[in-house]
C-alpha positions in Angstrom: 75.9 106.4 116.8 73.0 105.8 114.3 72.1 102.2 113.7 73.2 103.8 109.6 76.4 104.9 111.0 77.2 101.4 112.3 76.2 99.7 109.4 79.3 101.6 107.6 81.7 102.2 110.4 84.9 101.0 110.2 87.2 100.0 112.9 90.2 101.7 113.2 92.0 98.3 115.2 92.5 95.4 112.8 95.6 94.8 112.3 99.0 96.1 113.0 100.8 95.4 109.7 104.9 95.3 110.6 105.0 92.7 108.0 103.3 91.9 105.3 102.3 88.7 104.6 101.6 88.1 108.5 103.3 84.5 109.5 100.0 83.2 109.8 99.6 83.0 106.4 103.2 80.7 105.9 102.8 77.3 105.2 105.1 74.5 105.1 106.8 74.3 101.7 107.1 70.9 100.4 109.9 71.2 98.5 112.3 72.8 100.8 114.2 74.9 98.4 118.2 75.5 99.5 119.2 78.8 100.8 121.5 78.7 97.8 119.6 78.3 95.3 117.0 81.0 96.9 119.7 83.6 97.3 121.7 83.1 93.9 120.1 85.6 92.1 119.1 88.3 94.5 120.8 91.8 95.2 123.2 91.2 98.6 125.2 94.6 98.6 122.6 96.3 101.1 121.4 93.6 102.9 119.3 93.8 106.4 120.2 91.5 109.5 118.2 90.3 112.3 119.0 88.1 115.1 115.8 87.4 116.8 116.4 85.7 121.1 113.2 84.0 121.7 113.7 85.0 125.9 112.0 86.9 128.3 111.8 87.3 131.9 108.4 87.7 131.6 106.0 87.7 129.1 103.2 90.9 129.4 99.7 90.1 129.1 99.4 92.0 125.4 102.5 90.1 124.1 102.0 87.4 121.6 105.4 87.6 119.7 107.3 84.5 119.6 109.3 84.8 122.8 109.0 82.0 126.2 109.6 83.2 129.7 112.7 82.3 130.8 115.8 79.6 130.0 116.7 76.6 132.1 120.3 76.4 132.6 122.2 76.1 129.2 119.2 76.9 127.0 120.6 80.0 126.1 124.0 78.6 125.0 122.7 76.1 123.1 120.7 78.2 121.6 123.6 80.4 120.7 125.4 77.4 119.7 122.2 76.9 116.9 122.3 80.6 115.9 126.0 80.1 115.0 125.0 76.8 113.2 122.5 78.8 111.3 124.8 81.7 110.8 127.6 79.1 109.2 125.0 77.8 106.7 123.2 80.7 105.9 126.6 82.7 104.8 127.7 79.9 102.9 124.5 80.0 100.7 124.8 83.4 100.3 128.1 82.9 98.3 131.5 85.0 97.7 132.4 87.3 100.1 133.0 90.3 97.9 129.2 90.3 96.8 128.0 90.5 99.9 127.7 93.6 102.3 125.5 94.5 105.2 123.8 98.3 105.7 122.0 97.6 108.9 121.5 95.3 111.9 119.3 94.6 114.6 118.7 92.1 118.0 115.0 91.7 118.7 112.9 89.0 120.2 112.0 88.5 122.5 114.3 90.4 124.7 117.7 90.6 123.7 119.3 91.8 127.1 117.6 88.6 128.3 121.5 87.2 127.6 124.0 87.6 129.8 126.8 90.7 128.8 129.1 87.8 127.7 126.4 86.1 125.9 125.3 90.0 123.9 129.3 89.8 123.4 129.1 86.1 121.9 125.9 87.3 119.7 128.1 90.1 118.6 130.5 87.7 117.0 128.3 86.1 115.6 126.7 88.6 113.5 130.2 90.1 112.6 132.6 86.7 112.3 129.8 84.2 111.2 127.7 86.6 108.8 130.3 89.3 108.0 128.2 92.4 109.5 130.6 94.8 111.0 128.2 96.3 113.3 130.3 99.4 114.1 129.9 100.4 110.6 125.9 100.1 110.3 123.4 101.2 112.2 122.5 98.2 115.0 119.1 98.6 116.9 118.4 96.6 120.3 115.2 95.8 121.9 116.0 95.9 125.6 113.3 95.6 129.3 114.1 98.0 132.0 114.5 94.7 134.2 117.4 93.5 131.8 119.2 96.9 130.6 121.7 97.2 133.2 124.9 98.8 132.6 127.5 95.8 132.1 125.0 94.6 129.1 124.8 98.4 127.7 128.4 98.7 128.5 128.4 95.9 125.8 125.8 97.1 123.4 127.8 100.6 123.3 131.0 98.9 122.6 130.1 96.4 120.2 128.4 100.1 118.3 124.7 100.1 119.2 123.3 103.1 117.6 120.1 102.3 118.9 117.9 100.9 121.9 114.7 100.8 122.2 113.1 100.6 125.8 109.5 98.9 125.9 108.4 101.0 128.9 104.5 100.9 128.2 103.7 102.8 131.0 105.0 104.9 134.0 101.9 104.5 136.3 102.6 101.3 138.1 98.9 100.0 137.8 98.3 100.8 134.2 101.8 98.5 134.2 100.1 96.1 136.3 96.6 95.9 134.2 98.6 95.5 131.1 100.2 92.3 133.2 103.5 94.1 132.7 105.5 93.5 136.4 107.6 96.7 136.7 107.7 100.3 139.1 108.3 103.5 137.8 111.2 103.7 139.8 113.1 100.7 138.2 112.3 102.2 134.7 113.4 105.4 135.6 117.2 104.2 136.5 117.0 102.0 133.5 116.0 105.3 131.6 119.6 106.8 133.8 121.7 103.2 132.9 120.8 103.9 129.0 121.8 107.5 129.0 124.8 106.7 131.2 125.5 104.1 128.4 125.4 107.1 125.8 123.9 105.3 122.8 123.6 107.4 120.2 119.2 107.0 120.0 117.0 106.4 122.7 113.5 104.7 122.0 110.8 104.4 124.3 107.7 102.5 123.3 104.4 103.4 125.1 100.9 102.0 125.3 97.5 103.4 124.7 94.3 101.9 125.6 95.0 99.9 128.8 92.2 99.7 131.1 92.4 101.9 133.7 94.0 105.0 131.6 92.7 108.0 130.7 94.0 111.0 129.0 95.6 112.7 132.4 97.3 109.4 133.0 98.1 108.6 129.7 99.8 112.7 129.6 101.5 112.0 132.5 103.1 108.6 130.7 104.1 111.4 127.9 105.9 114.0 130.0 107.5 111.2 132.0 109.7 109.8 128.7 109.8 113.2 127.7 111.7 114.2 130.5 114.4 111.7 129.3 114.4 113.5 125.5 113.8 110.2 123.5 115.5 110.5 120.2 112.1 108.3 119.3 108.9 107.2 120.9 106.6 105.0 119.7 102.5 104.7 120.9 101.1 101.4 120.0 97.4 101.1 120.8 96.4 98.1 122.9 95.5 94.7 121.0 94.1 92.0 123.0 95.3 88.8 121.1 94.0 85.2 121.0 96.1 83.2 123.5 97.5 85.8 125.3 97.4 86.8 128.8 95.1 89.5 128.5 92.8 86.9 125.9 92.6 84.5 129.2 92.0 87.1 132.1 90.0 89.9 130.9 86.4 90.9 128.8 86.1 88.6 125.5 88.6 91.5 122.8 88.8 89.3 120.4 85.5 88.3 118.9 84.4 91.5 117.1 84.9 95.5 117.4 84.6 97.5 120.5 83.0 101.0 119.5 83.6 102.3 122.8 87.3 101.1 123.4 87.8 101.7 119.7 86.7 105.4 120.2 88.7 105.5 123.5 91.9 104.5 121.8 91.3 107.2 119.1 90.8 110.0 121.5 94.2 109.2 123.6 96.2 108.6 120.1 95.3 112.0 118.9 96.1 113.6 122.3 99.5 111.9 122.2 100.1 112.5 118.9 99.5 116.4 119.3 101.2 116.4 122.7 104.4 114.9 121.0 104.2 117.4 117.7 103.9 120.1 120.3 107.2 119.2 122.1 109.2 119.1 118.8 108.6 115.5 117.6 107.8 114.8 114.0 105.4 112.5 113.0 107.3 108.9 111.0 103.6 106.8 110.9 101.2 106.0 113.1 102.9 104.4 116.3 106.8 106.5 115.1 107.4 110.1 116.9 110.9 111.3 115.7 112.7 114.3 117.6 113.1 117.2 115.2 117.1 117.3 116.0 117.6 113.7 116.4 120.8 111.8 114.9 120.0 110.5 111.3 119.6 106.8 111.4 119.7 105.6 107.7 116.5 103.9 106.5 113.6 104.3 108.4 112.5 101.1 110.5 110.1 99.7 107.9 113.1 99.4 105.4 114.3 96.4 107.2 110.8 94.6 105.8 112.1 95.1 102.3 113.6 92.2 100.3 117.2 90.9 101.3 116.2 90.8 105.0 118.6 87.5 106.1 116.8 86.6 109.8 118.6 84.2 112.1 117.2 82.6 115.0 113.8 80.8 115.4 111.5 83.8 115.3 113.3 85.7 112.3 111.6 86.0 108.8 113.9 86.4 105.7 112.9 88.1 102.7 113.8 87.3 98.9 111.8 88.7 96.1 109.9 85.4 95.6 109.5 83.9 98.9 109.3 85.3 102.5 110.4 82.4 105.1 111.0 81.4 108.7 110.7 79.0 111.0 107.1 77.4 112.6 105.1 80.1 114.8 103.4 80.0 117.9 101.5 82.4 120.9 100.9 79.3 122.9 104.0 78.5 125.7 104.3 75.4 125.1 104.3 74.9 121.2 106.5 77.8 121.6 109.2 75.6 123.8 108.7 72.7 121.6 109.9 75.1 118.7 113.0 76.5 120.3 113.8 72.8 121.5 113.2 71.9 117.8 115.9 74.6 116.9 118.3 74.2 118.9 118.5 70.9 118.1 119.0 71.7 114.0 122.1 70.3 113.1 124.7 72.5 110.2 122.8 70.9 107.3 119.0 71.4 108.4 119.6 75.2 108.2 120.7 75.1 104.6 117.1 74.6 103.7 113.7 77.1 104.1 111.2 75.4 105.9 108.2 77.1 106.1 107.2 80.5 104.2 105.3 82.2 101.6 105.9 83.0 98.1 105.7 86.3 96.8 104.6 87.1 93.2 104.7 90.7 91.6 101.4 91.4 92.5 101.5 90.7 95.7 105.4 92.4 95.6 103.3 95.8 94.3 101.0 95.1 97.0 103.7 95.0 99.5 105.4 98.0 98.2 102.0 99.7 98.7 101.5 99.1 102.0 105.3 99.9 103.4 105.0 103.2 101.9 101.3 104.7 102.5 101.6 103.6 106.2 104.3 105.9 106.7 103.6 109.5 107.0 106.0 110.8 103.9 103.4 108.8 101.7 104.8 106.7 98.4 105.9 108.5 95.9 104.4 107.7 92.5 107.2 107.8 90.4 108.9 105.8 93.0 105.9 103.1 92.1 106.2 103.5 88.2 109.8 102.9 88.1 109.7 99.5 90.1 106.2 98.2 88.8 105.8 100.1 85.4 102.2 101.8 86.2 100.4 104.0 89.1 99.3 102.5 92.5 95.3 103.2 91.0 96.1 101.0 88.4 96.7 98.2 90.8 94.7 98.9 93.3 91.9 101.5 92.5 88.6 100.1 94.3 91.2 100.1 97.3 92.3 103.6 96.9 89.1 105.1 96.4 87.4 104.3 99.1 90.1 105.5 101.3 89.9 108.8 99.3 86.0 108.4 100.2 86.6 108.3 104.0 88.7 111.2 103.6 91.9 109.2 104.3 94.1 110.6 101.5 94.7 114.2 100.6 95.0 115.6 97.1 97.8 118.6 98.5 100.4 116.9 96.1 100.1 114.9 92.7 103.3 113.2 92.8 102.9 111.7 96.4 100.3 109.2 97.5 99.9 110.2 101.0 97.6 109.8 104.2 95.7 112.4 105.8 96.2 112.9 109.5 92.9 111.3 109.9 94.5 108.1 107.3 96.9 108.0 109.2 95.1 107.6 112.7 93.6 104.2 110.8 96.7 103.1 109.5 95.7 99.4 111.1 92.5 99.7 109.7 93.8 100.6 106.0 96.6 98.3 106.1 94.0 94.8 106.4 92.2 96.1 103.7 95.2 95.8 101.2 96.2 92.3 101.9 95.1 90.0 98.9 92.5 87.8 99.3 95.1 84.8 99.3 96.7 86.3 102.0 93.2 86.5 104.0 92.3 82.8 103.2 95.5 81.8 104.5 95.2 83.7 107.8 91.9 83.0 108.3 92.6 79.2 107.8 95.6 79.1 110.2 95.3 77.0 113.8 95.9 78.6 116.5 98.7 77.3 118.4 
């Protein structure tokens, strides 16, 4: 590479933007508005629900979701005990019962499966006789480890009307599992991989990893052909971050300072040799980590339709969404402000949940902004009348600085006026074009967060 050429080179790993604004741009708000009052006004005939369990068995060395490793005994009851506080107060503020109606669901964390079968079975009721979701009549998604998916909690999931589970796998060869600080064998994912199917839940995920050291395209293949021989209904390749206070932040080489051209280019080259590996076995292409089989079962929405407003989140790591404010609890990576928190929560009485806490507000621009991103990150683009009739004008009205330097880079194709959609190559820096969208508020507000 020319010393020009990396002058003007962009990396394709910034960010990986599920959500958008990132917690680390919520701030406490000081005058605690009421759930009522928040949700008076807003649409609540399609609304989505998360219950997010803050447990793990262990946590991996990429991991820096809000999750602890492991429970002393009766954390997770009590903590059950909150969600159903939380639950109680959050469907009173959302008001008569005939308004309100739920069209999907989904346990994350965390690990889910983390609780017991009878526990899953408690969580269960409280998503259907606290909130009102029947779950057997939406589509649920669980997040599940191969350590914790064993049949009398699937037997639970599939009764209760999982539609989905998603299996975070990483990788079949036992020392990419073990640089990635991810404690598992091959063998034990495998008959997980048997327990799921024996469960017969309608869709299978499997999420996989790319960029671990150690791997290299024959390995990273063989990872491939090994949750293909399963016939995922989805797979999902997420390159390797190395995040600030993770494990992999406190054993490894220094990740997190600036780019890597080298692990950068190395990421690149085994995410377009999944990507083609997984269009050649009949997978089509959702975004940039989402591989759909051609024949799977319809879903409803696609995952990122659960980050639109009239998300209700319960549990200590869930966000909810309203047109004018995103919200949630406090966030942490660190294990021990991330106790504290849960401790915190668990020992929210009825009333305290009636209030949002911390958060962000959201005006139109920033709405349009948002809208932006959620669509051209996923492969089907945004459709520009789509954009009209919710904002009144085009995306390059908004946004055209933005837009035209992607088209510059030769990230956006010109194949159909009435889409705005990513090339292949777009696509591939999906975490690279999502950053550059987020508002400079948004960036302040990140870059000013502590660490914790």
């Amino acid at each position: 590479m020319t010393t020009a050429e990396a002058a003007t080179r962009v990396s394709p790993y910034q960010h990986y933007v599920y959500a958008y604004p990132h917690k680390t741009a919520y701030r406490e708000l000081p005058d605690r508005p009421s759930l009522k009052a928040l949700w008076a006004a807003e649409p609540k005939d399609a609304l989505s629900l998360y219950l997010h369990i803050p447990f793990c068995e262990v946590r991996c060395g990429f991991c820096n979701l809000f999750t602890r490793i492991g429970a002393p005994d009766g954390l997770t009851g009590a903590y059950l005990d909150a969600l159903e506080r939380q639950a109680t107060a959050v469907r009173e503020a959302l008001g008569e019962t005939e308004e309100v109606r739920f069209a999907t669901a989904a346990f994350g964390g965390g690990t889910p499966t983390f609780l017991t079968a009878a526990e899953l079975d408690r969580l269960c009721d409280i998503a259907e006789h606290r909130m009102g979701a029947y779950l057997r009549a939406v589509p649920l998604s669980v997040e599940a480890s191969p350590a914790t998916a064993t049949a009398d909690r699937l037997a639970v999931l599939a009764d209760r009307g999982a539609t989905r589970l998603s299996l975070g796998v990483q990788s079949f060869v036992d020392s990419e599992a073990r640089a990635a600080v991810r404690p598992q064998r091959r063998a034990e994912v495998e008959a997980a991989l048997a327990r799921v199917r024996d469960a017969a839940l309608p869709v299978l995920n499997i999420d996989l990893i790319y960029g671990i050291d150690g791997q290299n395209e024959r390995t990273w293949l063989q990872s491939l052909d090994a949750a293909l021989a399963w016939r995922p209904e989805e797979l999902y390749l997420y390159p390797l971050y190395v995040r600030p206070l993770t494990g992999l932040d406190r054993r490894g080489p220094d990740r997190t300072a600036a780019p890597d051209p080298a692990w950068d280019e190395q990421r690149l080259r085994l995410y377009r040799a999944g990507r083609d590996h997984l269009l050649a076995h009949g997978y089509t292409q959702q975004s940039m980590r989402m591989f759909r089989r051609a024949d799977a079962p319809p879903q409803g929405a696609d995952d990122y339709a659960c980050q639109t407003d009239g998300m209700i989140g319960l549990g200590c790591g869930a966000r909810s969404y309203t047109a004018g404010l995103h919200y949630s609890f406090d966030y942490a990576v660190g294990m021990h402000q991330i106790r504290g928190i849960i401790d915190d929560y668990v020992a929210t009485d009825a009333s305290g949940f009636a209030h949002a806490e911390v958060g962000h507000p959201m005006d139109p621009r920033e709405a349009r902004r948002r809208h932006l991103l959620q669509s051209l990150l996923q492969a089907e683009g945004l459709r520009l009348d789509d954009y009209r009739a919710r904002f009144g004008g085009a995306p390059a009205d908004d946004f055209g600085p933005e837009l035209e330097r992607f088209a510059d880079r030769g990230w956006l194709t010109d194949t159909d006026p009435t889409v705005l959609r990513l090339t292949p190559e777009g696509l591939a820096h999906s975490d690279a074009i999502g950053p550059e969208l987020f508002s400079p508020a948004v960036r302040a507000a990140m870059a000013a967060y502590e660490r914790k």
